[in-house]
KOLKE-421774 format. One record per residue: residue in one letter; x, y, z of N, C-alpha, C in turn. Coordinates in nm, 4 decimals. Layout:
BEGIN
> A X Y Z X Y Z X Y Z
...
end
This chain:
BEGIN
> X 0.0851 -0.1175 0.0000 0.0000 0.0000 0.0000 0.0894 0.1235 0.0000
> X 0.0251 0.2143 -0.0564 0.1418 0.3816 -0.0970 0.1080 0.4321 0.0201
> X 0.2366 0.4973 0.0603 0.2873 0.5937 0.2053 0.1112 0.6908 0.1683
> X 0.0586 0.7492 0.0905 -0.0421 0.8215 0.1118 -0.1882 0.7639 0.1298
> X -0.2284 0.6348 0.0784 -0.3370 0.5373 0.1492 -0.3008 0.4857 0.3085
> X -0.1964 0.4575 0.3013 -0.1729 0.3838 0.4427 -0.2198 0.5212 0.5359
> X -0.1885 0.6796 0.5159 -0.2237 0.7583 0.5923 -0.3507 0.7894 0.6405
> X -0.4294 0.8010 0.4789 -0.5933 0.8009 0.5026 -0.6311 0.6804 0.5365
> X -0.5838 0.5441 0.5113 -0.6280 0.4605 0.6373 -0.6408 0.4518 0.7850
> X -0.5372 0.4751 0.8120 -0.5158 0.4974 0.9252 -0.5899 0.6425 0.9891
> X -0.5839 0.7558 0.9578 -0.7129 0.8934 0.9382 -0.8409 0.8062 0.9368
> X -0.8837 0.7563 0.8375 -1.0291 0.7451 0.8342 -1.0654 0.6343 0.9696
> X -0.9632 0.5361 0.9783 -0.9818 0.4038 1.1029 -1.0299 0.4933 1.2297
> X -0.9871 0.5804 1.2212 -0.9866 0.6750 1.3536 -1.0750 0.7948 1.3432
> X -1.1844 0.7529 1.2513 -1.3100 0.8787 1.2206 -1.2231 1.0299 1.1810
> X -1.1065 1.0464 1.1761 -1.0506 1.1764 1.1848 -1.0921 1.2575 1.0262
> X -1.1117 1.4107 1.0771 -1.1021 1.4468 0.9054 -0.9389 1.4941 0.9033
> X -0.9873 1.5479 0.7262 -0.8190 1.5788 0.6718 -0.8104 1.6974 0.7989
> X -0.8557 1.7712 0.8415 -0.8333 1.9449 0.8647 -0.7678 1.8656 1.0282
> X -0.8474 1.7984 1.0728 -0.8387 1.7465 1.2146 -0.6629 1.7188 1.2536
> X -0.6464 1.6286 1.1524 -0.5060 1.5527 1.1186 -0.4350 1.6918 1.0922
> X -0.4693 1.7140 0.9980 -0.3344 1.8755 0.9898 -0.3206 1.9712 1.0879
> X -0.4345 1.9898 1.1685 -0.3717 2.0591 1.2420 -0.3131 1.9678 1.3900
> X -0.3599 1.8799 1.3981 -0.2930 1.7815 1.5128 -0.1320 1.7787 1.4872
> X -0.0733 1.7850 1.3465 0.0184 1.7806 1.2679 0.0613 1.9114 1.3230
> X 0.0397 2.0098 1.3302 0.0832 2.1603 1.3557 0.0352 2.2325 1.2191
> X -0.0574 2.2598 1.1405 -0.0751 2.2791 1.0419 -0.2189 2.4144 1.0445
> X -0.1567 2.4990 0.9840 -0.2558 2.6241 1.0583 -0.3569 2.6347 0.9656
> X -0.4866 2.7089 0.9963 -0.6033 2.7628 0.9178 -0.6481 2.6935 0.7844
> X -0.6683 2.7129 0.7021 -0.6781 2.6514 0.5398 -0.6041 2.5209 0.5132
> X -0.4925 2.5800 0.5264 -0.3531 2.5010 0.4747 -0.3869 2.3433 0.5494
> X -0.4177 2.3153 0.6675 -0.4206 2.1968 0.7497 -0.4387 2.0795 0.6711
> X -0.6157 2.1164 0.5910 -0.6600 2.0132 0.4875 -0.6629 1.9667 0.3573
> X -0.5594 2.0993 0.3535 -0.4819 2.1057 0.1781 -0.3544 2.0264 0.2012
> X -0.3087 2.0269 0.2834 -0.1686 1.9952 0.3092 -0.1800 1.8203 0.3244
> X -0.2693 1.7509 0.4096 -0.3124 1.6321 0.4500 -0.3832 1.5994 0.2814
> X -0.4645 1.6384 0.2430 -0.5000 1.5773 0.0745 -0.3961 1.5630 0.0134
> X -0.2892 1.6468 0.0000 -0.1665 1.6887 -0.0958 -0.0832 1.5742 -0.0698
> X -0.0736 1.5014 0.0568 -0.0257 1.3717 0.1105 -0.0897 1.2428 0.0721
> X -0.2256 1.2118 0.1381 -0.2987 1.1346 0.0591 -0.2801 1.0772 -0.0806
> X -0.2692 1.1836 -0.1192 -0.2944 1.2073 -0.2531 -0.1557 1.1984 -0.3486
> X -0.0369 1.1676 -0.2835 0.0775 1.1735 -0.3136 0.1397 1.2557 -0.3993
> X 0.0693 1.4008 -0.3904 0.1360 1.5075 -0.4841 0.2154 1.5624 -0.4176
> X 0.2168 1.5492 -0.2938 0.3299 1.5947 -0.2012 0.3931 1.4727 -0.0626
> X 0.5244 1.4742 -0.0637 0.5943 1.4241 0.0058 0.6221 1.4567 0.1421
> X 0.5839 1.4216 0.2521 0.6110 1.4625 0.3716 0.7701 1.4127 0.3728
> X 0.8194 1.5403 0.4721 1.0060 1.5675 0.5112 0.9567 1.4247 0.5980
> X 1.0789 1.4076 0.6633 1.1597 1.2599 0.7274 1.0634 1.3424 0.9070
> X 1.0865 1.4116 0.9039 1.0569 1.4587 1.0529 0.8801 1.4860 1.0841
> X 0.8335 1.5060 0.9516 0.6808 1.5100 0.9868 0.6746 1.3951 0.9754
> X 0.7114 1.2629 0.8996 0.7010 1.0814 0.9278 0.6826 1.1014 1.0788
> X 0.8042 1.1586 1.1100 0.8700 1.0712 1.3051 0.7208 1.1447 1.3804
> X 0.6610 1.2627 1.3190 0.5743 1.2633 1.4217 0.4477 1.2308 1.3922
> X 0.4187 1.1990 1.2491 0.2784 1.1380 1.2784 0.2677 0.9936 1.3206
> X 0.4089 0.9179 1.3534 0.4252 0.7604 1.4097 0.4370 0.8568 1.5480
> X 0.4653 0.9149 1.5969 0.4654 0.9261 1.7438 0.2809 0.9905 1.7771
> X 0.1966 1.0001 1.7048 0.0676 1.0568 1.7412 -0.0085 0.9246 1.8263
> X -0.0738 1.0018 1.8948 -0.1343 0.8906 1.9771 -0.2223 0.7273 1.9351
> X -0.3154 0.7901 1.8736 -0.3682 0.6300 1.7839 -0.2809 0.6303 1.7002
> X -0.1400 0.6068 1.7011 -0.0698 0.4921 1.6623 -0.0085 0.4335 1.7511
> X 0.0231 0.4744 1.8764 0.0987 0.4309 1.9547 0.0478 0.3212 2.0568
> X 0.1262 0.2012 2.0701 0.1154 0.1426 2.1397 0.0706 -0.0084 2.0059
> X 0.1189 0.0206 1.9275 0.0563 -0.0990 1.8335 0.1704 -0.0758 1.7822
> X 0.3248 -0.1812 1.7886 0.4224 -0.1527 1.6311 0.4096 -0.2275 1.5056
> X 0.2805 -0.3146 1.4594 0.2275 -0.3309 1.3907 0.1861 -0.2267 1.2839
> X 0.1192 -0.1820 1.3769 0.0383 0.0239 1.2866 0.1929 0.0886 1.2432
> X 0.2612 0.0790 1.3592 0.3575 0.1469 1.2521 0.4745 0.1290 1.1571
> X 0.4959 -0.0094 1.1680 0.5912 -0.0574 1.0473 0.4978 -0.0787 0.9739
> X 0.3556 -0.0843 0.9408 0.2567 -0.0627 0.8196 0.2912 0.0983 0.7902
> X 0.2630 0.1868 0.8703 0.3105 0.3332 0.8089 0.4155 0.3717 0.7449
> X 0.5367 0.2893 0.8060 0.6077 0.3113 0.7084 0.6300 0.2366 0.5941
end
């Protein structure tokens, strides 16, 4: 599965919307749910350091199953 399904899987498993996730992400105003589609959606590449923190967000943690699937 592509780094941007495995995300909205894991998003949708957890009722979350895109805007919810971006800004949990640190992701301000507008941009939150443009930025989370743009991922999804694999038109954009998340840096190495937004990876480390959406594996450190809470519904993933505690399962390392969930997250050697994320990555």
């Amino acid at each position: 599965m592509a780094f941007g399904k495995r995300i909205k899987f894991f998003r949708n498993r957890k009722g979350m919307k895109q805007k919810e996730l971006g800004e949990l992400l640190g992701f301000l105003g507008k941009t939150s749910d443009v930025r989370v589609a743009q991922y999804e959606t694999e038109a954009r590449t998340p840096k190495t350091d937004l990876v480390k923190e959406m594996v450190s967000i809470p519904w993933l943690q505690g399962s390392s199953a969930n997250i050697r699937f994320l990555y």
